[in-house]
N, C-alpha and C positions, 0 to 999 in steps of 0.2 A: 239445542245446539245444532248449528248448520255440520252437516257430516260431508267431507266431501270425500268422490275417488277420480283419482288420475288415472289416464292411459295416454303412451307416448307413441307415437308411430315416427319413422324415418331416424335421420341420424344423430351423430354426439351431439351438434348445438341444438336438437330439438330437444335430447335428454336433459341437457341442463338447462333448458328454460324451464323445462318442467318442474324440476329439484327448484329454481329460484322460486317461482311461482308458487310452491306448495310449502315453502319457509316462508315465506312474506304472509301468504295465509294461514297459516300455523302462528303467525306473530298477532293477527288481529282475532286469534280464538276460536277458528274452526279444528273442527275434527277429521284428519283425516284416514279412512276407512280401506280394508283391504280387498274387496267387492263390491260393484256398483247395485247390489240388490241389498247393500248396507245402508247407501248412499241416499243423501235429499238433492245432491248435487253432482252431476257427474262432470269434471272435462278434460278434452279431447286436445289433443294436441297434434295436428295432425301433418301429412305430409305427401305433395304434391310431384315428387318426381317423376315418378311413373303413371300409366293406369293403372294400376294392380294397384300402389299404395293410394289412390283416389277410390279404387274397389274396396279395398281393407277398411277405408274410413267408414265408407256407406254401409259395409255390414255389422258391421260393430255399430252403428250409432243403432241402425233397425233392431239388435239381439238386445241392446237395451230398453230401448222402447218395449220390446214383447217382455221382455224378464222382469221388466219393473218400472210398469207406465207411468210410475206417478212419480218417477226423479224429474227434475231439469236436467239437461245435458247442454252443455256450452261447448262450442267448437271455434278453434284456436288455430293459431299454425299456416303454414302455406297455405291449404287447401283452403282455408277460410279468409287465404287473401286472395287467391286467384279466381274463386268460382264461389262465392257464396250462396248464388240464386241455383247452382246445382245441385247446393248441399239441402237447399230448402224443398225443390221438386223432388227431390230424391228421397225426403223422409213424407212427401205428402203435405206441406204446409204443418206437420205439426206442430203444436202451440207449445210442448216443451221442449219443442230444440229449437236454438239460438245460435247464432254465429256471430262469434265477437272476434274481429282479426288482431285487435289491439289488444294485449293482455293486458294494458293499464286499466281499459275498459270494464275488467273482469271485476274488478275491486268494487266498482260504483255498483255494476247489474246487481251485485251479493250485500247490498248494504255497508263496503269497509270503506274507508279512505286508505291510500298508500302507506306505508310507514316509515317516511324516510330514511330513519335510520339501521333499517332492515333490508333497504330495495333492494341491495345489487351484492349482498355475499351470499354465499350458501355454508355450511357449515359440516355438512353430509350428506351424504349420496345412497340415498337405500337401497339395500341390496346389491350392493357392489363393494370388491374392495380394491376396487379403481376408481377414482372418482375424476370424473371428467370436468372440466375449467375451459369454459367462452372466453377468447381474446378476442375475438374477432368478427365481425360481420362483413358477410351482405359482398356481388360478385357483381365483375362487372364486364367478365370474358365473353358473354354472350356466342357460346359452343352452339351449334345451329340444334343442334337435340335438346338442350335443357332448357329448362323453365325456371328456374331458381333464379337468372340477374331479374326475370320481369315480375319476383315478386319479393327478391332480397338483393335489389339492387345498388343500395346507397354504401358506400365501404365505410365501416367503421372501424376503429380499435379502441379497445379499452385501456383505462392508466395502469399504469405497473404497477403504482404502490397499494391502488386498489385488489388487484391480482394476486400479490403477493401476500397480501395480508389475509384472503382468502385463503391460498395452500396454504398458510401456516395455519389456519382456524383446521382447513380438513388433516394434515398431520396432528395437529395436536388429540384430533379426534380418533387416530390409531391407520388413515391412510399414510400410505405407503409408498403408492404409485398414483400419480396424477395423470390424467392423458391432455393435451394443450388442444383443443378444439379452436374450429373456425369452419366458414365458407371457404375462404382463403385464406387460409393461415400465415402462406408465405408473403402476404401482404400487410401483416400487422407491420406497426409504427406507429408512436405515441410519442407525446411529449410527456416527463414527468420534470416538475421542479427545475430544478438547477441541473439535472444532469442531462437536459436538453431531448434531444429525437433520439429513443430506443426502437431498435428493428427487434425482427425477432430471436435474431442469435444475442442482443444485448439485454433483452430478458431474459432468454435463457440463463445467464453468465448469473443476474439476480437470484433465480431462482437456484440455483447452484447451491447458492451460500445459506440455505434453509436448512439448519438442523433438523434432523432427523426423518429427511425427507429422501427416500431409500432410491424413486423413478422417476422418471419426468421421459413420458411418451408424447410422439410428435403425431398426431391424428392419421394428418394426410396433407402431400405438398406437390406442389404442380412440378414439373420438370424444370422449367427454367426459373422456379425460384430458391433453386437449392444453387450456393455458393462454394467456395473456399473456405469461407470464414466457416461457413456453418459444417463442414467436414468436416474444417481443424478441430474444431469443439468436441465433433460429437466423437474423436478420436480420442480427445485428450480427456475426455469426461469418465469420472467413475458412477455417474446419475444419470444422464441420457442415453436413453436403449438405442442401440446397435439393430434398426428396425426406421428404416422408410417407409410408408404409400405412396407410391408414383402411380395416379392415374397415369396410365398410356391410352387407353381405351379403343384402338385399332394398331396394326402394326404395318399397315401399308397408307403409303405417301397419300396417295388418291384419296381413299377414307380420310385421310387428316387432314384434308382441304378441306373436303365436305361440312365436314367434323364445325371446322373452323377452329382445328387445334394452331395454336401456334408453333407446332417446331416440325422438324422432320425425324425420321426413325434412325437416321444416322446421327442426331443431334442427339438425339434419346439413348441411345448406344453408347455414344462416347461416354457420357455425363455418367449413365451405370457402370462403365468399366473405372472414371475418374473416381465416384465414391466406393467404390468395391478398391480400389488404391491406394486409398485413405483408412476405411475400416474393412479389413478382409474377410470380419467372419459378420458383415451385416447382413441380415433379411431383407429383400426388396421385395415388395408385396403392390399388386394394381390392382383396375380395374379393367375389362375388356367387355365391349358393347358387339355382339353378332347380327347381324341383320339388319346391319342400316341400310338405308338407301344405297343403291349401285354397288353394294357389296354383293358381286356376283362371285364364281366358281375363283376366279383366278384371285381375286382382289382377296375373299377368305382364307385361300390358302397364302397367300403372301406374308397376312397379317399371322396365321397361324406357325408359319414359317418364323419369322419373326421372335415373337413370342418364346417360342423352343428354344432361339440360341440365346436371347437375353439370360434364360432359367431363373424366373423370378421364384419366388419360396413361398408366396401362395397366390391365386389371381382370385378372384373374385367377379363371376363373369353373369350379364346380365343380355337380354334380347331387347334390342331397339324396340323403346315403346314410344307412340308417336303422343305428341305431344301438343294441342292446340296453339296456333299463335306464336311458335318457332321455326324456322326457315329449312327446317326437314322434315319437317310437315309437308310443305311444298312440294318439294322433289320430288321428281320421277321415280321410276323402277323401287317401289318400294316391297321388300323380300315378304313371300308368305308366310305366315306363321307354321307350317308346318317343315320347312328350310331351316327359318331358325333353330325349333328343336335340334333338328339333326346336327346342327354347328353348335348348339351349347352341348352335347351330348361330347361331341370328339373334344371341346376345350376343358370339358369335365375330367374326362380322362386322362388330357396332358396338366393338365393343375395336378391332381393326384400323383400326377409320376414326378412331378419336377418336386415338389412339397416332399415326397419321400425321399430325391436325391437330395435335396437340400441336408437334409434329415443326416441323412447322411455320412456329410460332412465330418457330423460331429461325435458320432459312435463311439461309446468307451472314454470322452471325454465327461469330466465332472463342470456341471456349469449352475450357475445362482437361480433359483426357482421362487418366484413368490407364485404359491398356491391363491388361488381363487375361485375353485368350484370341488365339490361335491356331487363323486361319481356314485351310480345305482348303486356300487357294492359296499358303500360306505368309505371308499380309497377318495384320495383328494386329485389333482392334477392344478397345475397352473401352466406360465408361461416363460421362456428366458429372455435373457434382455433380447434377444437379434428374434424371438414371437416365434418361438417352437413350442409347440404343446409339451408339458411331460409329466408324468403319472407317477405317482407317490405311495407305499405301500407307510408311509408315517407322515407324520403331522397333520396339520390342522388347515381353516381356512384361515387368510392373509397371515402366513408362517411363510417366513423365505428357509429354504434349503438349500444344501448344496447337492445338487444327482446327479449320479452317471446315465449319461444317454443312452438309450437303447433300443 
């Protein structure tokens, strides 16, 4: 029996190709395995944002090779579509590794044909009791730092009735919370049937109507494509978490040219006070890039200025990593890596502080908990709807509670 093992690097839509991939394979009779020194088959899924996540691929594919020469390993994913002939110098020309960027591909190299009527649900999501759902592909904002439209550039959306009939396969399986993934989320649009062009707040409204389907989390959405509509929803909703992502990714004007962000930080500011208006006790959570090009002394502190009075409720902060073949690549004055340190260090610190005021907020209040991890001491902890952490001294995993924060 062909044995295979998975490993997934980068984000939600890379997890759930993965999950679809290993049901389809699971449909034509392989095995799949919880270690690749199990495996006759290893693949990779990988991901090209950064150089660190192009580093992460190349070591792991090499600790395979040494741990257990005689798997195949197949590689998948961005990184296998932006640089293949990298990935090949880089393991040595070895003869069992392979880059297949096209996962349809993957089917033929292993002897399966597709299985149609398998291809495009998933049904569970291992080891999670969130299960994350693709609507959407593929970007086409071309940010001067990323690399993702020049190798998931084509925008796609997927049909609703398809979608739909998926989270009902994963509730009926005991999820609970679904998370809506995409490149650009706030860019889905489909037609289905008779009820013409659904956006994303008009499948939201579908997905609503799901018995026994307790969450429906929104991944991550660009700034100017959060509306009215989709406020009013997520105000009036008892299943849509009280929990945005707004990349910001700088907080000064200059940077956001460079950038080639589309809006300004006054744009950015009004829109978090308009949805903090609508839902008062929501989480707004980012991203922020330190050390881009021409982010000198004053431009960081600007951005860092910034950021403090927004008080998002967690950020997630990353160091400009340059990127072949993108137009900040180019630029000038590009910051040394030992600068950057020092600036994720101080955004470390204000993340920490603002995540605790956030925190807060909510002291002494009782708020709806669905648990999803298991701490060292044997205690559970999960998340609330607005993505506070909180720690459980009873129940179980994917058990919703109700707890006083504290």
């Amino acid at each position: 029996m062909v044995k295979i093992y998975f490993h997934t690097f980068g984000c939600k839509t890379n997890q759930y190709e993965t999950m679809l991939l290993q049901e389809q394979l699971i449909h034509c009779g392989v095995e799949v395995v919880s270690s690749f020194e199990k495996a006759n088959f290893c693949i990779v899924n990988s991901c090209t944002v950064t150089q660190n996540a192009d580093a992460d691929c190349r070591q792991f594919i090499r600790r395979i090779t040494r741990t257990n020469p005689q798997t195949r390993i197949i590689i998948t994913g961005c990184y296998a579509l932006r640089a293949s002939e990298e990935i090949y110098s880089a393991c040595d020309k070895n003869s069992r590794v392979v880059v297949i960027p096209e996962e349809e591909r993957i089917f033929s190299y292993l002897g399966f044909s597709l299985i149609t009527n398998h291809s495009s649900l998933i049904t569970v999501f291992n080891g999670r009791t969130r299960a994350f759902v693709k609507i959407q592909d593929g970007c086409d904002a071309f940010c001067s730092y990323c690399i993702v439209p020049y190798v998931r550039s084509k925008l796609w959306s997927r049909e609703p009735g398809e979608i739909i009939t998926e989270v009902r396969n994963l509730v009926s399986n005991g999820y609970k919370e679904i998370v809506l993934t995409g490149i650009r989320l706030g860019k889905y649009q489909a037609i289905w049937m008779r009820h013409g062009i659904l956006d994303l707040v008009d499948l939201l409204v579908e997905l609503e109507k799901i018995k026994g389907l307790y969450r429906i989390r929104l991944s991550s959405l660009e700034v100017n494509e959060i509306n009215e509509r989709l406020l009013k929803l997520i105000a009036n909703s008892e299943k849509i978490c009280h929990h945005l992502h707004i990349p910001l990714q700088s907080g000064d004007d200059r940077i956001l040219r460079l950038m080639n962000r589309q809006y300004k930080t006054e744009e950015f500011s009004e829109k978090i006070r308009q949805i903090r208006n609508y839902v008062p006790d929501i989480g707004v959570t980012t991203d922020i890039i330190v050390g881009f090009p021409g982010e000198d002394e004053e431009r960081f502190f600007s951005s860092y200025q910034f950021v403090e009075r927004v008080e998002f409720s967690r950020i997630h902060i990353f160091p400009y990593s340059m990127r072949p073949g993108t137009v900040a690549a180019t630029l000038s004055f590009q910051v040394p890596a030992k600068i950057k340190r020092e600036r994720m260090e101080k955004f470390v610190v204000l993340e920490c502080r603002l995540r605790n005021k956030f925190k807060q907020k909510f002291i002494n209040q009782k708020m709806k908990v669905l648990l999803d991890k298991e701490e060292k001491d044997g205690t559970f902890s999960g998340f609330t709807s607005n993505y506070i952490r909180v720690y459980a001294n009873r129940g179980g995993r994917n058990e919703t509670l109700g707890l006083k924060i504290s």
